[in-house]
C-alpha positions as CSV (number, residue, x, y, z in Angstrom):
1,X,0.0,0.0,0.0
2,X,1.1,3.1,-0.8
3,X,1.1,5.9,2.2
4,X,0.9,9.7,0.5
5,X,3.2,11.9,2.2
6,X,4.2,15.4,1.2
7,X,7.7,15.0,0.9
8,X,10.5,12.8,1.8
9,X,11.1,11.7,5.4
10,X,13.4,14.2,6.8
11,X,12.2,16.8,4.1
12,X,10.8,20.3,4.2
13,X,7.2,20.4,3.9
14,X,4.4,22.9,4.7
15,X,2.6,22.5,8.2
16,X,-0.1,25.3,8.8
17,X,2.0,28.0,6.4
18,X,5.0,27.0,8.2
19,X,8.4,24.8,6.4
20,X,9.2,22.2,9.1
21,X,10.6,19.1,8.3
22,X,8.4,15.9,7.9
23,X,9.5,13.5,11.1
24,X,6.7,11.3,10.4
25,X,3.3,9.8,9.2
26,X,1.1,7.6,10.9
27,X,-2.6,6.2,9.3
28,X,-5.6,5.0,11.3
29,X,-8.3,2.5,9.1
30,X,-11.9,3.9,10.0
31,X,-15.2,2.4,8.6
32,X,-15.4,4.9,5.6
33,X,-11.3,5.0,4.5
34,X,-8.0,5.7,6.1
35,X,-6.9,8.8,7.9
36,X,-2.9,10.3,7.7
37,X,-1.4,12.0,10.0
38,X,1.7,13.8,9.9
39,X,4.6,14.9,12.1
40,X,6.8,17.5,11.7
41,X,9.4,18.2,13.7
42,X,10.0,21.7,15.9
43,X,12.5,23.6,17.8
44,X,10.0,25.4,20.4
45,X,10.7,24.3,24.0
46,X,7.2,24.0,25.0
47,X,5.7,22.3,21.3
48,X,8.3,19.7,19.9
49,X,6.2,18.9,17.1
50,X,3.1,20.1,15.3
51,X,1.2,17.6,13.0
52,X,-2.2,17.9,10.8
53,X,-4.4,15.0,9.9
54,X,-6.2,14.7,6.3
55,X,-8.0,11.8,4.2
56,X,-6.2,13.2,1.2
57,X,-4.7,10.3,-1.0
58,X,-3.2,12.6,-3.3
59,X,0.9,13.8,-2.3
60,X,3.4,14.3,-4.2
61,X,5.7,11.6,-2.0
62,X,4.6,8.6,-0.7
63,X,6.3,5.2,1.3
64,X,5.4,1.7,0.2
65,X,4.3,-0.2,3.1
66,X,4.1,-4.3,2.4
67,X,0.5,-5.1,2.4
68,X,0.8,-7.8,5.4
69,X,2.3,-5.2,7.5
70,X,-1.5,-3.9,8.1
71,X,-2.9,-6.8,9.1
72,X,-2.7,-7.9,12.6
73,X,-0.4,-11.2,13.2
74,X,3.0,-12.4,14.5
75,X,5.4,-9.6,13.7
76,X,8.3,-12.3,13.1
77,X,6.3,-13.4,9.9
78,X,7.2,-9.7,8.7
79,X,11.2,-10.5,9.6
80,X,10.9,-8.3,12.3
81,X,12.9,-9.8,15.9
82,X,9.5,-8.9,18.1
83,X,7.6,-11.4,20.0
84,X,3.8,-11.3,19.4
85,X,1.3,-10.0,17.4
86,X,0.8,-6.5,15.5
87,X,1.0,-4.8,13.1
88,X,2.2,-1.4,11.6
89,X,0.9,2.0,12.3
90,X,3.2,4.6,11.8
91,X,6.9,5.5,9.8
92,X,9.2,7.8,11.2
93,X,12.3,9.9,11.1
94,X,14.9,10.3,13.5
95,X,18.8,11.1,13.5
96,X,19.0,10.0,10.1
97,X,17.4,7.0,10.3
98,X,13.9,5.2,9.2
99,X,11.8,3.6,11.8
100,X,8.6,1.5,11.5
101,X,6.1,2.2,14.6
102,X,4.4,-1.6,15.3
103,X,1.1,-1.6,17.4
104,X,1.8,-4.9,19.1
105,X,-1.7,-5.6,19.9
106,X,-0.6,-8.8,22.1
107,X,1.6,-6.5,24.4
108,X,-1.3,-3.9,25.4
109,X,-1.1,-2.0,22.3
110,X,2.2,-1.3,23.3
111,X,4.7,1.2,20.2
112,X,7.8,-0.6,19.7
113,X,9.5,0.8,16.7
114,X,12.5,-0.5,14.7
115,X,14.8,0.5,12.4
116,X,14.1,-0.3,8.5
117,X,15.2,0.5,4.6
118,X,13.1,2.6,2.3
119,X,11.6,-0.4,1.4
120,X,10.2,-0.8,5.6
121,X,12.2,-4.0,5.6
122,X,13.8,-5.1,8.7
123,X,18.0,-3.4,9.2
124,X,19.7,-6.0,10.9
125,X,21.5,-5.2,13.9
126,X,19.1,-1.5,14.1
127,X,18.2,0.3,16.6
128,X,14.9,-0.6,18.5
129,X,12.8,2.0,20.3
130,X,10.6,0.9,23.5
131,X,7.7,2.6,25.4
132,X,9.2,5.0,28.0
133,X,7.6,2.4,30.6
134,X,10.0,-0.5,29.7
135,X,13.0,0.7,31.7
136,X,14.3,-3.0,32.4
137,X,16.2,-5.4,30.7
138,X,13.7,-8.0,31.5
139,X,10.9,-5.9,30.0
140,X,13.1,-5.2,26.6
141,X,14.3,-8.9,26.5
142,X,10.4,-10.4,26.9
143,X,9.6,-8.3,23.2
144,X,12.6,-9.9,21.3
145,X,13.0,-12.7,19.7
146,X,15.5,-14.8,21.4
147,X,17.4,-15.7,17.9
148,X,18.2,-12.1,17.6
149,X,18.8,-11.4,21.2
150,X,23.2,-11.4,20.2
151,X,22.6,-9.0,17.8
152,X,20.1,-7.0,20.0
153,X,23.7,-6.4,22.5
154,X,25.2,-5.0,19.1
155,X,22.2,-2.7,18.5
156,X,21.3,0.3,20.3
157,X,18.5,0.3,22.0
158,X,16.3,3.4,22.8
159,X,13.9,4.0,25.6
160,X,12.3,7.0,24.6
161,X,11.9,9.6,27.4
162,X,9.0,10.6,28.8
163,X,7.8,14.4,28.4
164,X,9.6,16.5,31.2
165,X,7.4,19.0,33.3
166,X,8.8,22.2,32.8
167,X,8.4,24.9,35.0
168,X,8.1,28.5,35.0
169,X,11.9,28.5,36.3
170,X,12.7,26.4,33.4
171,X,11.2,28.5,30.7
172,X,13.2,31.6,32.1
173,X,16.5,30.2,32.7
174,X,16.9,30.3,36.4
């Protein structure tokens, strides 16, 4: 399936009247067609990003997502090193590099996302984002495969961070 996107990943697009560059695109499947929603990337302290949603189909860009990365089964069957069942919501950019966002619906809807090609196949040995909530080993280790748990010691693995409160002393500089 082809997902429309405005420009390349990484690339300077129009958000609201504003050129910020895309850092993402994500789709939700409703009754009557498929939604996009995209993420651009900001340098504002108090908004890191700024997105818009539209049921457009027409952009000048677009990804090609494999068709059995939409349906919901076991994400190894993709060639993915995650335990369970999912499937793919979102694509993103960050540092450089191409990450697919999995829903893995038999981990409570938990994101894991992992690094892929333009072609949103698996990069062996990439980097694998986790939920801010799985701070342990145990936690990381439970969502791998164990046949790619060596390589998973060679890649780096990111626990995103959860959004700091910032307070008024923050925003002032004291």
């Amino acid at each position: 399936m082809r997902i429309p996107m405005p420009c390349r990943l990484g690339g300077m697009a129009d958000c609201k009247g504003e050129a910020l560059p895309l850092s993402g695109v994500s789709w939700f499947r409703w009754s009557w067609g498929l939604e996009y929603t995209y993420y651009f990337s900001t340098d504002g302290k108090w908004d890191g990003a700024r997105f818009y949603s539209t049921c457009e189909t027409w952009q000048p860009f677009g990804i090609e997502i494999p068709d059995s990365l939409l349906s919901d089964k076991p994400i190894k069957e993709h060639g993915y090193p995650l335990k369970g069942t999912g499937h793919a919501y979102g694509v993103y950019h960050k540092d450089g590099m191409t990450y697919i966002d999995f829903i893995m619906t038999s981990s409570y809807f938990a994101h894991i996302r992992v690094q892929c090609n333009e072609k949103c196949e698996y990069v062996q040995n990439g980097d694998i984002i986790f939920p801010p909530s799985w701070d342990t080993e145990e936690k990381r280790n439970d969502a791998v495969l164990k046949a790619y748990r060596p390589s998973l010691d060679k890649a780096r693995t990111i626990r995103e961070t959860a959004d700091k409160q910032i307070s008024i002393f923050d925003f002032v500089g004291i």
